[in-house]
C-alpha positions as CSV (number, residue, x, y, z in Angstrom):
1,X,-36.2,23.3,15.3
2,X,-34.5,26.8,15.2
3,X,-32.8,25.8,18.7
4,X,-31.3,22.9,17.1
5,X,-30.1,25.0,14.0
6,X,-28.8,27.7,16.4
7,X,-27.2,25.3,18.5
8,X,-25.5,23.5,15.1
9,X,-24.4,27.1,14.1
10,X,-22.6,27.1,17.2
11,X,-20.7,23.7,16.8
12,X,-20.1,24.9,13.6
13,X,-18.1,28.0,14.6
14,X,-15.8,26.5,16.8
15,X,-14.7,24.1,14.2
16,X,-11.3,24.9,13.5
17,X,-9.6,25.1,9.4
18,X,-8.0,22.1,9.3
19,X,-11.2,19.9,10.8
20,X,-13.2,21.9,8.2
21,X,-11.3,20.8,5.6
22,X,-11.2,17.2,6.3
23,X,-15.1,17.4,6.6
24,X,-14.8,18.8,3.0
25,X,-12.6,16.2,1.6
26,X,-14.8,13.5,3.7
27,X,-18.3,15.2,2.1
28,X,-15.9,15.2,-1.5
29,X,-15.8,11.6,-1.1
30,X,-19.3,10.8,-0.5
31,X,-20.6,12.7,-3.3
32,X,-18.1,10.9,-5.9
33,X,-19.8,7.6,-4.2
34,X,-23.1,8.5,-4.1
35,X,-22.7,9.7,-7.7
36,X,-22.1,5.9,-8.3
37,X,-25.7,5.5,-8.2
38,X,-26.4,7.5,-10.9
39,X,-23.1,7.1,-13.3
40,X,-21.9,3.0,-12.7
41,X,-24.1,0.0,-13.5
42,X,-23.3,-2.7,-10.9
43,X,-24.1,-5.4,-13.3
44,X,-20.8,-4.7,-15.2
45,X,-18.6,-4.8,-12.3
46,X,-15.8,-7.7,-11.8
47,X,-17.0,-10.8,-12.4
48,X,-20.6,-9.7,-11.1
49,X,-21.9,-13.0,-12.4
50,X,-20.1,-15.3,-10.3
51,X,-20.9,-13.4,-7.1
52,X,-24.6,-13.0,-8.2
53,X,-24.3,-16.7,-8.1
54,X,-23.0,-16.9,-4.5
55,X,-25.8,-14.8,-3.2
56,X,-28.2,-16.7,-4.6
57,X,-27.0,-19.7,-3.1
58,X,-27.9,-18.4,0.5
59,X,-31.6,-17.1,-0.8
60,X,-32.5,-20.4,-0.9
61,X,-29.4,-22.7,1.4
62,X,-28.2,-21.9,5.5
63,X,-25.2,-23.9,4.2
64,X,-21.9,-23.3,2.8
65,X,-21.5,-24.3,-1.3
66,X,-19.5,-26.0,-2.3
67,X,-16.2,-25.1,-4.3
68,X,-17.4,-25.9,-7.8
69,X,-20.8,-23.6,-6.7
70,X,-19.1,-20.5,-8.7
71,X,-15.8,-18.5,-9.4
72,X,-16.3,-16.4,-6.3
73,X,-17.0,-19.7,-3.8
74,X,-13.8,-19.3,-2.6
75,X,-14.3,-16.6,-0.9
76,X,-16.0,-16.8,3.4
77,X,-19.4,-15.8,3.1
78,X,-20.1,-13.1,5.2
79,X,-20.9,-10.3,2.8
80,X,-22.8,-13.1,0.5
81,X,-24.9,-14.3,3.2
82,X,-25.6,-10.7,4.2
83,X,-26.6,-10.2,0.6
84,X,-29.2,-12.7,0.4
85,X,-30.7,-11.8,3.5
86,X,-31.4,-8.3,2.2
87,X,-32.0,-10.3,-1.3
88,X,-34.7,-12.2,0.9
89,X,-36.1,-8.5,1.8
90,X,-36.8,-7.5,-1.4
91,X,-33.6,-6.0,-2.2
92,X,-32.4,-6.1,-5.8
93,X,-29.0,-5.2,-7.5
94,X,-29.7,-1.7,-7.2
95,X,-30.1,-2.1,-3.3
96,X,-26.9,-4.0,-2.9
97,X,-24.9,-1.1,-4.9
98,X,-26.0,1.6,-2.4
99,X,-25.0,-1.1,0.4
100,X,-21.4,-0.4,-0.9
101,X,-21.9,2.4,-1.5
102,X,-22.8,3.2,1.9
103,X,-19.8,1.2,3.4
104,X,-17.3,3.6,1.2
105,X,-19.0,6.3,2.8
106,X,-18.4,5.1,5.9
107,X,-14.7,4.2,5.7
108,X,-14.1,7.7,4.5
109,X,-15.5,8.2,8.1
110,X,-13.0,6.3,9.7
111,X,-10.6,7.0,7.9
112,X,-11.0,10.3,9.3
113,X,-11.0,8.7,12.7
114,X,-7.6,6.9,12.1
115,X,-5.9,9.8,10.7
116,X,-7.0,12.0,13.8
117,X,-5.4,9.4,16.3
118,X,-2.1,8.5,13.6
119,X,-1.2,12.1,12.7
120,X,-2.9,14.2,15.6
121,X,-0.3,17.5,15.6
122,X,-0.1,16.8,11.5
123,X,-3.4,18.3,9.9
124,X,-1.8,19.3,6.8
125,X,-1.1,15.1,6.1
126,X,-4.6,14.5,7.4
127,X,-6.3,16.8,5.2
128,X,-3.8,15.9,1.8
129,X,-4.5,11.8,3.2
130,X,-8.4,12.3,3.5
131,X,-8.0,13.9,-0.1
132,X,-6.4,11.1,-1.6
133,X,-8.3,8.4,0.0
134,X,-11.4,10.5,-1.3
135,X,-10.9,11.0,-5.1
136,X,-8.8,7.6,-5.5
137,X,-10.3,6.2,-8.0
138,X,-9.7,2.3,-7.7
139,X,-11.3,3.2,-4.2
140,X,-14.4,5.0,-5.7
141,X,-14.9,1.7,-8.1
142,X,-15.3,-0.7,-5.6
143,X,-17.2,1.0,-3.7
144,X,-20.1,0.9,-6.7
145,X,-19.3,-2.9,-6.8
146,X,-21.4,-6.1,-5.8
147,X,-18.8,-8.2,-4.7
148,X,-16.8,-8.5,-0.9
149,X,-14.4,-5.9,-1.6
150,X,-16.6,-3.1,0.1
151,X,-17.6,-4.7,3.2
152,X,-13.8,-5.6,3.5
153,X,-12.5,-2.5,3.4
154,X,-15.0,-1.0,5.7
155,X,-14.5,-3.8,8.6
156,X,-10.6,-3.6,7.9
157,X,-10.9,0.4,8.5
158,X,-12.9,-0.4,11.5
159,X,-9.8,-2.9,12.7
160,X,-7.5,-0.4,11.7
161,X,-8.7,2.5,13.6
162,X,-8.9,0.3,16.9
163,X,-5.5,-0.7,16.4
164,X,-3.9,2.7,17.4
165,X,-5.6,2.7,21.0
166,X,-5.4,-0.9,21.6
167,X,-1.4,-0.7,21.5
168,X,-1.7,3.1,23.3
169,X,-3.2,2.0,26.2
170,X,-2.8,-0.4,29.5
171,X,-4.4,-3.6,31.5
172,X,-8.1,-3.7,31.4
173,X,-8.5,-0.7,28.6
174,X,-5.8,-2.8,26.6
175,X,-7.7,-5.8,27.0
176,X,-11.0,-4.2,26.1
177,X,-9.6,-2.5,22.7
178,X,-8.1,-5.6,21.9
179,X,-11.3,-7.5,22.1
180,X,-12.8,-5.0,19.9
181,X,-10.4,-5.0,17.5
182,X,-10.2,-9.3,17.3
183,X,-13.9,-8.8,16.5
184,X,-13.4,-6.3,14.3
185,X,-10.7,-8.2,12.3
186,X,-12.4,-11.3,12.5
187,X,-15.8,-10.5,10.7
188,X,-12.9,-9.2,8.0
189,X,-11.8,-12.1,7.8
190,X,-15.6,-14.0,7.8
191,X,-15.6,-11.2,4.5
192,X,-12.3,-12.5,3.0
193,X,-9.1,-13.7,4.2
194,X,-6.9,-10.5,2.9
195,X,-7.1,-9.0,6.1
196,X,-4.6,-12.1,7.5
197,X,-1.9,-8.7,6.7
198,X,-3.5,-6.8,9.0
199,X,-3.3,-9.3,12.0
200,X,0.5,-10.4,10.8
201,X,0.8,-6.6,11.3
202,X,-0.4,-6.2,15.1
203,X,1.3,-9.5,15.5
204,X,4.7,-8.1,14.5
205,X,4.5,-5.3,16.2
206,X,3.7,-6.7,19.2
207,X,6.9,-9.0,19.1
208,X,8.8,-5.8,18.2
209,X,7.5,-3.9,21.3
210,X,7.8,-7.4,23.4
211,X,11.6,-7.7,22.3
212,X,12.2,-4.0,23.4
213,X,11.2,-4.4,26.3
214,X,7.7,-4.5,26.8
215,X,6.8,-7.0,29.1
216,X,4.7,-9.9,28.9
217,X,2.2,-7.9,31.0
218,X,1.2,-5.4,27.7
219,X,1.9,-8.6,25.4
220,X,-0.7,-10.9,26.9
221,X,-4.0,-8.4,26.8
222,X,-2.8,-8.3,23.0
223,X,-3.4,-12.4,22.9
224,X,-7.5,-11.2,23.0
225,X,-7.2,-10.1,19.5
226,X,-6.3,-13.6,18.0
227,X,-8.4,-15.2,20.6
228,X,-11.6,-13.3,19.5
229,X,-11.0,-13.2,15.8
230,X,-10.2,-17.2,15.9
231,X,-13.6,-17.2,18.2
232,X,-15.7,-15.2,15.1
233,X,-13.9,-16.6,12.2
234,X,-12.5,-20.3,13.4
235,X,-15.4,-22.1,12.5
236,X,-15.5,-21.5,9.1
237,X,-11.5,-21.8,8.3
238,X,-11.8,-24.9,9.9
239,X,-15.1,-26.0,7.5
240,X,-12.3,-25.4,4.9
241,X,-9.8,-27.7,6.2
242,X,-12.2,-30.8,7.1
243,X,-13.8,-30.0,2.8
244,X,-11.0,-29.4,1.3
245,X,-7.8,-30.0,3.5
246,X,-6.6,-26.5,4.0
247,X,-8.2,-23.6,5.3
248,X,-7.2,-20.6,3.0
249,X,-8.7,-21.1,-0.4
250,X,-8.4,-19.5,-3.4
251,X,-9.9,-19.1,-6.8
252,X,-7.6,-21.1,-8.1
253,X,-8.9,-24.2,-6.0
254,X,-12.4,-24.0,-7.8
255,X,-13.8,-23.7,-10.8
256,X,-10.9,-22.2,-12.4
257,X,-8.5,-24.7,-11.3
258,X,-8.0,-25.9,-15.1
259,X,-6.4,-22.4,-16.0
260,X,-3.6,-23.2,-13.7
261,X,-3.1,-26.9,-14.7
262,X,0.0,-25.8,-16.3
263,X,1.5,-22.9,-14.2
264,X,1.9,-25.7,-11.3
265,X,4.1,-27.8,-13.4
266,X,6.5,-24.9,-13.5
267,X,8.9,-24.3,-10.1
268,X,8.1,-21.3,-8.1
269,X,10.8,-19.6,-8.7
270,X,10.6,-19.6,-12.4
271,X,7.1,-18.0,-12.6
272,X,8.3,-14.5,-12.8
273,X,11.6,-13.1,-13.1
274,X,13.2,-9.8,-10.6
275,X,12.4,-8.0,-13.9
276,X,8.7,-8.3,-13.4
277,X,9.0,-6.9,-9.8
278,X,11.2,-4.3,-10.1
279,X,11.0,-3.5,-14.0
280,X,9.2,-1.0,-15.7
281,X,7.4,-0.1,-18.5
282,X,6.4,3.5,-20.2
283,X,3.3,2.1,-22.2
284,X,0.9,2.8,-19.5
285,X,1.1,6.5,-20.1
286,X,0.4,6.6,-23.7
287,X,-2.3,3.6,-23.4
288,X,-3.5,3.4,-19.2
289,X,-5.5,0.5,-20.0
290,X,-5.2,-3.4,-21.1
291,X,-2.7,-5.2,-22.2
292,X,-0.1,-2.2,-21.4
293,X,2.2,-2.8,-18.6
294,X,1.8,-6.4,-19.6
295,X,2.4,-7.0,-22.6
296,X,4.9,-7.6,-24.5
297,X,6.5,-8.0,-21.3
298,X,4.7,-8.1,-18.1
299,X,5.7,-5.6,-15.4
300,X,3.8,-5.5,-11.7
301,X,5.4,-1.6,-11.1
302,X,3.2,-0.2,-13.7
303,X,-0.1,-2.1,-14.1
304,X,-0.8,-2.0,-10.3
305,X,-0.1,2.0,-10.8
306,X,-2.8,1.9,-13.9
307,X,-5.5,-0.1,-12.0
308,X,-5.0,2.2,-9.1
309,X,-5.6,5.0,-11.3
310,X,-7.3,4.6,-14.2
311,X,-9.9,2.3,-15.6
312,X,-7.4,-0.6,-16.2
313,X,-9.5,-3.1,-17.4
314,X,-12.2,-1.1,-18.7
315,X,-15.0,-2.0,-16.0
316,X,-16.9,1.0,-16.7
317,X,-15.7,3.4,-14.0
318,X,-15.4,5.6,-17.1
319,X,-17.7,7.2,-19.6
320,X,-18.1,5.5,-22.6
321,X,-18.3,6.4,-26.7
322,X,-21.8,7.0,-27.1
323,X,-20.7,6.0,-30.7
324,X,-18.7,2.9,-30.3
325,X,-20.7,-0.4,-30.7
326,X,-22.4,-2.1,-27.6
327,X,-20.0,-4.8,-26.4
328,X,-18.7,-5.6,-22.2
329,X,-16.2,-2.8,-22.1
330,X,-15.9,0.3,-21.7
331,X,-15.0,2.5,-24.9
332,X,-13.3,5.6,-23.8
333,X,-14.1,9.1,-25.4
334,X,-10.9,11.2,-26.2
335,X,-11.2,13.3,-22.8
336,X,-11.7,10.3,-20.9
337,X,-8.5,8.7,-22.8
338,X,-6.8,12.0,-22.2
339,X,-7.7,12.5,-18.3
340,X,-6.9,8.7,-17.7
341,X,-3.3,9.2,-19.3
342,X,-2.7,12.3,-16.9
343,X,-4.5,10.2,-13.8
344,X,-1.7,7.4,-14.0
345,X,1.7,9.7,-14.8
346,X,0.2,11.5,-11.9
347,X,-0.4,8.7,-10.1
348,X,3.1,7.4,-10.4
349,X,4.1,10.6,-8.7
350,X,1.6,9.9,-5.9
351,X,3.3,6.5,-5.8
352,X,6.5,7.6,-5.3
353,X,5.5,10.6,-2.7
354,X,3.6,7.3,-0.8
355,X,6.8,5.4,-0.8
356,X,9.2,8.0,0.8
357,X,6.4,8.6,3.4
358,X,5.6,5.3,4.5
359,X,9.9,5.1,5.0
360,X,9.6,7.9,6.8
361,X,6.7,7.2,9.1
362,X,7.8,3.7,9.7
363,X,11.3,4.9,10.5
364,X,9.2,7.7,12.9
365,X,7.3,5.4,14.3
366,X,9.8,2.9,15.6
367,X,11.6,5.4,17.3
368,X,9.3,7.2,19.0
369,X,7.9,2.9,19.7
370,X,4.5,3.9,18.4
371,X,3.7,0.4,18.0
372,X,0.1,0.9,17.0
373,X,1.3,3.5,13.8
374,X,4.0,-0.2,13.0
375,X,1.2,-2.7,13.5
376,X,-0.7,-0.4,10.4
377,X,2.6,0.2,8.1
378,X,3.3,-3.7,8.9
379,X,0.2,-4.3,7.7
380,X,0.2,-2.8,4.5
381,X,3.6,-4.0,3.6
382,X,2.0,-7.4,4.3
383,X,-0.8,-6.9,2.2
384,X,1.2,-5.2,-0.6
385,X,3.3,-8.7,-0.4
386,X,0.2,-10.8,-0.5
387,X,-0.4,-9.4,-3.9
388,X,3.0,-9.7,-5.2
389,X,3.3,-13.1,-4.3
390,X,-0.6,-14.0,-5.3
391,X,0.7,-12.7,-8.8
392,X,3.7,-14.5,-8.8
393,X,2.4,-17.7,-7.9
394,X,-0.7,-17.7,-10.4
395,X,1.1,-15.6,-13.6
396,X,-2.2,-15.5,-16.0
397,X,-1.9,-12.0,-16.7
398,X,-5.1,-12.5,-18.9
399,X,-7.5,-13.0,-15.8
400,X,-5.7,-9.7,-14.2
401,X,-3.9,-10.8,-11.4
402,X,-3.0,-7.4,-10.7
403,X,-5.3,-4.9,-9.4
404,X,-5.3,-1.4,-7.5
405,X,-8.8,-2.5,-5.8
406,X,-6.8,-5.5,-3.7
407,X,-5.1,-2.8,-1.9
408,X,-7.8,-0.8,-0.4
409,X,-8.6,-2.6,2.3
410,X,-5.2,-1.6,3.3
411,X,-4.9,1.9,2.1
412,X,-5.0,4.0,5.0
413,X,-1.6,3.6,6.1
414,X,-0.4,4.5,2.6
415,X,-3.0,7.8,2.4
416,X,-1.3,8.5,5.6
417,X,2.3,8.7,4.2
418,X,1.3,10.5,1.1
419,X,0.1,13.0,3.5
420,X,2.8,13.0,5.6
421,X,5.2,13.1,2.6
422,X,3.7,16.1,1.2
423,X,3.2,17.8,4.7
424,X,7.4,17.2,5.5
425,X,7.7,18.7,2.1
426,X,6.3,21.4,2.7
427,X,7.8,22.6,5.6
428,X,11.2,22.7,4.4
429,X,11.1,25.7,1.6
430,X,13.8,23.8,-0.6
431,X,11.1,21.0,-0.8
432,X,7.8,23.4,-1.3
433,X,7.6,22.4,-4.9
434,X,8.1,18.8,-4.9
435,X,4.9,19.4,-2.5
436,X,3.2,21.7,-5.0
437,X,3.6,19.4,-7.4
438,X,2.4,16.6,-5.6
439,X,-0.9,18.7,-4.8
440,X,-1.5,19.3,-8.4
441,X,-0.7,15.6,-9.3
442,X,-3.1,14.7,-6.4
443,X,-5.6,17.4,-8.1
444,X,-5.6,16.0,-11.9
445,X,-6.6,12.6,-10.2
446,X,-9.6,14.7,-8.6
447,X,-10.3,16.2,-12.2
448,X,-10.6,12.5,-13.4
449,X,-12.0,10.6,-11.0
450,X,-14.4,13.6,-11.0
451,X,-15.2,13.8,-14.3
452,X,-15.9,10.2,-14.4
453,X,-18.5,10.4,-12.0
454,X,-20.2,13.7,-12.8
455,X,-23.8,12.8,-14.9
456,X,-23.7,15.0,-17.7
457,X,-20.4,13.0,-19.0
458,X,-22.2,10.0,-19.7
């Protein structure tokens, strides 16, 4: 034992400061999940009930429900199956809540991963990235969830970290990291079929590097990734199609199909106006929560800021008044109230620091032609339009259309231009305090998300 310690003291020495402080902002992370535990009741999370339901249905069926099973039907059944089987084994609620817990853990992990082979001679954007990706709280909140979301954003971490040396490397090595990566992305999509961004990105940025002259010789190996993911995933898209005609479904095809009976009488077009996606609204930072940002007129700018950063819908991510009357909500105590007002303006900073990074590294990245760094920014901007145009199509602002937790999945990329936003900031002394206060915006989220979690507030 004491030659094991000794020999850990000496790893531990030739850790340099910047790997240091990632570790820190990784071990940061885990705490503020593992405090989920403790501080957030999985029962109350989104519409636990209706994936309850699902699971259920594979404690007792090795088939596929049908539509009408439950709201949450819609959705492939990979993390639901998997839930049974443990549910089979004994495992309650409690059980599948340190599950996701555990796979938040782990993305922070590779996270960690992607941003050493992204950003490797940047470890001032790793370490500010890691940070953020640590103390977000929309990402702490899912990650105490029982629903899909977890399992999703762990196997679409996994996909995006083996994106970066699938497009690095050449022949045989190309074609093995590709393989991996088609598996990886298609148990994501076997979890739920959000990650189609993230193979539309490594499939435009494999035309880009094709049209600039890559050669069908790096293009082809780069074929494995569909041809694996159709392989793990194909059979149940195709169930879809031969059931139901089509084989992306959504929650709208189910149970829930009557809330829409009217929306579909009304052209696309006219569903939402250019003033919904590019308006405004001010009422989030004097009320962060429901119906601000949508009411009286509905805005996607600053509700999917909110739900990123506060407790939006008031799911119980915070504290609640020990003196307000029992009832599904979440009741917030002045501080809370206070803390989540100063979460979302600093937030919307945060927001707009991500935006000029991602330009920035996308702009970086296709000159230098690091096509594996485009294949992840393609993909978030794919998944950041999958939610704009899942809210514009469906406009029932009641049933929240619009939530920070449908990014995560996807977040890496946009920790990584934060980061690197605040790290180009930095070294130009004209720009030092933008980056200052960028830190300290990043820090009041910490104090939130933080406070949130710690015991003694509840």
């Amino acid at each position: 034992m004491s030659a094991l310690i000794e020999r850990l003291r000496r790893g531990a020495r030739r850790l340099d400061d910047q790997t240091l402080a990632e570790l820190a902002a990784v071990a940061l992370g885990c705490i503020l999940r593992l405090a989920l535990a403790r501080t957030f009741d999985a029962r109350l999370g989104y519409d636990v009930e209706s994936h309850w339901k699902y699971i259920e249905w594979f404690k007792t069926h090795w088939t596929l429900p049908d539509m009408s099973w439950s709201r949450s039907t819609y959705q492939p059944p990979l993390y639901y199956a998997i839930a049974a089987v443990l549910g089979r084994a004994g495992v309650g609620w409690q059980g599948l809540e340190r599950l996701s817990i555990a796979l938040g853990c782990l993305r922070l992990v590779l996270f960690a991963v992607g941003l050493r082979l992204a950003l490797r001679e940047r470890p001032l954007a790793r370490i500010v990235a890691l940070a953020l990706a640590a103390v977000l709280p929309a990402s702490i909140h899912l990650d105490g969830m029982i629903n899909c979301e977890g399992m999703l954003g762990f196997w679409s971490a996994a996909a995006m970290v083996l994106t970066l040396p699938a497009f690095a490397s050449d022949g045989r090595k190309r074609l093995a990291w590709a393989s991996a990566l088609g598996l990886a992305l298609g148990l994501a999509l076997l979890t739920k079929v959000s990650s189609l961004s993230l193979l539309g990105g490594i499939g435009a940025a494999a035309l880009v590097e094709l049209v600039r002259g890559g050669g069908f010789k790096r293009a082809l190996p780069l074929a494995a990734v569909l041809a694996v993911a159709v392989a793990v995933s194909g059979w149940y898209f195709a169930h879809n199609v031969s059931a139901y005609g089509k084989p992306f479904l959504a929650g709208y095809d189910g149970p829930e199909k009557h809330a829409v009976a009217g929306v579909e009488q009304t052209p696309l077009l006219q569903r939402r106006s250019l003033g919904w996606l590019l308006g405004w609204s001010t009422d989030i930072y004097r009320q962060p929560s429901w119906p601000s940002g949508y009411e009286p007129t509905p805005h996607l700018g600053p509700v999917l800021v909110a739900s990123t950063f506060s407790d939006y819908y008031k799911y119980h991510f915070e504290p609640s008044d020990p003196a307000a009357p029992a009832q599904s909500r979440t009741v917030p105590t002045p501080t809370t109230d206070a803390l989540a007002r100063a979460s979302v303006a600093a937030g919307t900073l945060i927001a707009a620091a991500t935006a000029a990074g991602f330009v920035a590294l996308l702009v970086a990245a296709w000159r230098r032609r690091a096509y594996g760094g485009l294949a992840l920014l393609f993909g978030s901007l794919w998944a950041l339009a999958g939610q704009i145009a899942f809210a514009w199509r469906w406009p029932i602002d009641w049933e929240g259309p619009v939530k920070g937790v449908y990014l995560q999945f996807a977040a890496l990329p946009m920790c990584a231009a934060f980061g690197a936003a605040v790290e180009e900031a930095w070294r130009r002394p004209r720009f030092r305090p933008a980056a200052l206060l960028a830190l300290c915006a990043l820090a009041v989220v910490a104090v939130y998300s933080g406070y949130c979690r710690w015991p003694r507030a509840w």
